[in-house]
TORSELUM-118142 format. One record per residue (C-alpha): chain; residue in one letter; x, y, z. Coordinates in Angstrom, 3 decimals, padded with zeros to 6 digits. Layout:
# TORSELUM-118142
+-------+------+----------+----------+----------+
! torgu ! kegu !        X !        Y !        Z !
+-------+------+----------+----------+----------+
!     A !    a !        X !        Y !        Z !
...
+-------+------+----------+----------+----------+
***
This chain:
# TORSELUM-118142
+-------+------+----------+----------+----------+
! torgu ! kegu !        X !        Y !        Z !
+-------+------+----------+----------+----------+
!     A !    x !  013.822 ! -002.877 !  009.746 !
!     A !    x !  011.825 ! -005.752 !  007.322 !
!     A !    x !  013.302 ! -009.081 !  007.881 !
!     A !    x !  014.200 ! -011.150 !  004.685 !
!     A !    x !  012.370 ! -014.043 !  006.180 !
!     A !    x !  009.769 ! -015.219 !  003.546 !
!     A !    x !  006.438 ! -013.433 !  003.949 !
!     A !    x !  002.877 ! -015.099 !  003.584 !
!     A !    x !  000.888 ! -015.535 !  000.677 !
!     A !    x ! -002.181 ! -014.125 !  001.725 !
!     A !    x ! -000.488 ! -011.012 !  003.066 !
!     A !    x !  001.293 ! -009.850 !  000.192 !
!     A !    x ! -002.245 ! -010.509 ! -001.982 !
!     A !    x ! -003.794 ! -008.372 !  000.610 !
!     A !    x ! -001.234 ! -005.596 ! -000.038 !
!     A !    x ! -001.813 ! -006.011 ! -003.857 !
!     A !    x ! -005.250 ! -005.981 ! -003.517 !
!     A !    x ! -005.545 ! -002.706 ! -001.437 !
!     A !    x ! -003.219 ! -000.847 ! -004.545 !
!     A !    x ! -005.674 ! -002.680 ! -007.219 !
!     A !    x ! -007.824 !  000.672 ! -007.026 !
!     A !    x ! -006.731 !  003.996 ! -008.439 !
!     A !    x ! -008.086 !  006.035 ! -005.532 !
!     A !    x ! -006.961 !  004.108 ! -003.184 !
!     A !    x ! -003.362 !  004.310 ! -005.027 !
!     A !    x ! -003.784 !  008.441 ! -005.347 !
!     A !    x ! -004.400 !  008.205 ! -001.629 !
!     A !    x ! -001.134 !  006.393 ! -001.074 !
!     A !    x !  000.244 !  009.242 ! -003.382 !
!     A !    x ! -000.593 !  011.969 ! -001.227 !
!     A !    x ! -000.001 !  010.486 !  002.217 !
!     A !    x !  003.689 !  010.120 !  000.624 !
!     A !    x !  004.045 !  013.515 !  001.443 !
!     A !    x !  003.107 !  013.242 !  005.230 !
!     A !    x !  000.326 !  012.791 !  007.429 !
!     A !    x ! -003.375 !  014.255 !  006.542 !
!     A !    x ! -006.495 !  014.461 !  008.023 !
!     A !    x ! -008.823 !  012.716 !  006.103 !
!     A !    x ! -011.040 !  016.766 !  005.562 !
!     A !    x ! -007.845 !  017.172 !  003.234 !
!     A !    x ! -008.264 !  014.029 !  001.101 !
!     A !    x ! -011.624 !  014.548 !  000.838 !
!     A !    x ! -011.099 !  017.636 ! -000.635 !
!     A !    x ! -007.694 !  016.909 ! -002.288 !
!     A !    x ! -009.359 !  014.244 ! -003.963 !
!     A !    x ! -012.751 !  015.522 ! -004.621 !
!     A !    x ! -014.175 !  012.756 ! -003.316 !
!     A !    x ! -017.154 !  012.506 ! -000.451 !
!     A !    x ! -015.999 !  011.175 !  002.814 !
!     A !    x ! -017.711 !  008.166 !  002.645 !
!     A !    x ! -016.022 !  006.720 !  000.064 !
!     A !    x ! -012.946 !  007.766 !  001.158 !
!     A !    x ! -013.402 !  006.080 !  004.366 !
!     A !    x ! -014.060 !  003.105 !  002.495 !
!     A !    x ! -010.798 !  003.378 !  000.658 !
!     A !    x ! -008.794 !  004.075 !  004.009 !
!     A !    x ! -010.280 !  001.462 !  005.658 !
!     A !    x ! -009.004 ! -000.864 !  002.922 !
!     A !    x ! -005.840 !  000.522 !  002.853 !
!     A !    x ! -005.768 !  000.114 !  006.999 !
!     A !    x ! -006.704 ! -003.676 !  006.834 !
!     A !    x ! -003.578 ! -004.092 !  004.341 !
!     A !    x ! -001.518 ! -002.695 !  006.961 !
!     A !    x ! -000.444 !  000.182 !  004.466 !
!     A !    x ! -001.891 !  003.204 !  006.472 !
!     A !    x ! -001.795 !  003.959 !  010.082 !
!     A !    x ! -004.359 !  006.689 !  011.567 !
!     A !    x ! -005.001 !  008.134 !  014.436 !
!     A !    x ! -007.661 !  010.328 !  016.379 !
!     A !    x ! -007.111 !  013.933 !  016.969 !
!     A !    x ! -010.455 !  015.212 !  018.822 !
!     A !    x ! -013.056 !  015.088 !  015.856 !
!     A !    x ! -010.452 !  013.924 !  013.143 !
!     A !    x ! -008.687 !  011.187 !  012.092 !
!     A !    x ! -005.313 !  011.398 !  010.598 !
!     A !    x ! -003.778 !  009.339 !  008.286 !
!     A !    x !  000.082 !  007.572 !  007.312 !
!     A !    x !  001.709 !  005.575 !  005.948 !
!     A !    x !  003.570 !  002.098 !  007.268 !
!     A !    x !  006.817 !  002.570 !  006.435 !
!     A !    x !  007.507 ! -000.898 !  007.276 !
!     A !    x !  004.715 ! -002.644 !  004.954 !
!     A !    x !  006.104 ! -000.373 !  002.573 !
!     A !    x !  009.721 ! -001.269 !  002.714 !
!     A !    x !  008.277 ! -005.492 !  002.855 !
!     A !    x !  006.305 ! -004.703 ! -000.424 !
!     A !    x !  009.691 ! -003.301 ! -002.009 !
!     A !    x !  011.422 ! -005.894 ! -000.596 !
!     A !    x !  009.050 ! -008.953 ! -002.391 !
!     A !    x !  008.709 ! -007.108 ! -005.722 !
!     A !    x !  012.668 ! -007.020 ! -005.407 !
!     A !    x !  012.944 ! -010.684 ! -004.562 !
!     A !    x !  011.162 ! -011.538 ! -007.252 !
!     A !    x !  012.546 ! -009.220 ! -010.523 !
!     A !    x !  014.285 ! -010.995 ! -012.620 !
!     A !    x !  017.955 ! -011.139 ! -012.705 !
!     A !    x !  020.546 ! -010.140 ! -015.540 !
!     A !    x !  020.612 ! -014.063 ! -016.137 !
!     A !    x !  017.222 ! -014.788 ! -016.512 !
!     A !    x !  016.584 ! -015.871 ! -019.968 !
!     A !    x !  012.045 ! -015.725 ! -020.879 !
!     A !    x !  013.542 ! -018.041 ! -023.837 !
!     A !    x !  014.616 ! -020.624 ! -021.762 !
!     A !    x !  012.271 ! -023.846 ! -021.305 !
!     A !    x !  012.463 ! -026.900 ! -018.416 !
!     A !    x !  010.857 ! -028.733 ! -020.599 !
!     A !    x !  012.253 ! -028.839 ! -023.883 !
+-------+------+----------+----------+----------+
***
């Protein structure tokens, strides 16, 4: 379970940044599904492995993907929990019902 304690700055950029690419967001896509070895985003993606990797590890510094070794492959998930944090900010901060863009502070 995410605590509703406030989270840091620089963490939820990080997050932000890792989805600010399409292939790294089609990635995200597919591993909704389940785990896969990276041999079937390379292909599902038509992409060479080396830029996948690049993606992944991207995606892995953010927190958002979790892999492990399997002999000669890695496989790849998602973190359910950084998942259910990044819900949890973008629901924090939606506006409400009451929330007026016409209204001013300063007028």
């Amino acid at each position: 379970m995410v605590s509703s304690a406030p989270r840091d700055s620089a963490q939820i950029a990080q997050w932000f940044h890792a989805l600010s690419d399409a292939t790294r967001v089609e990635i995200v896509r597919r591993l909704a599904t389940g785990e896969r070895c990276v041999c079937d985003l390379t292909s599902a993606l038509d992409a060479a492995q080396s830029r996948l990797s690049f993606h992944l590890k991207t995606l892995k510094t953010a927190g958002l993907v979790t892999d492990r070794k399997e002999g000669r492959w890695v496989y790849y998930s998602l973190n359910a929990e950084v998942l259910d944090a990044i819900a949890e900010f973008v629901g924090d901060v939606k506006p409400s019902e009451n929330w007026s863009s016409g209204q001013n502070c300063c007028t």
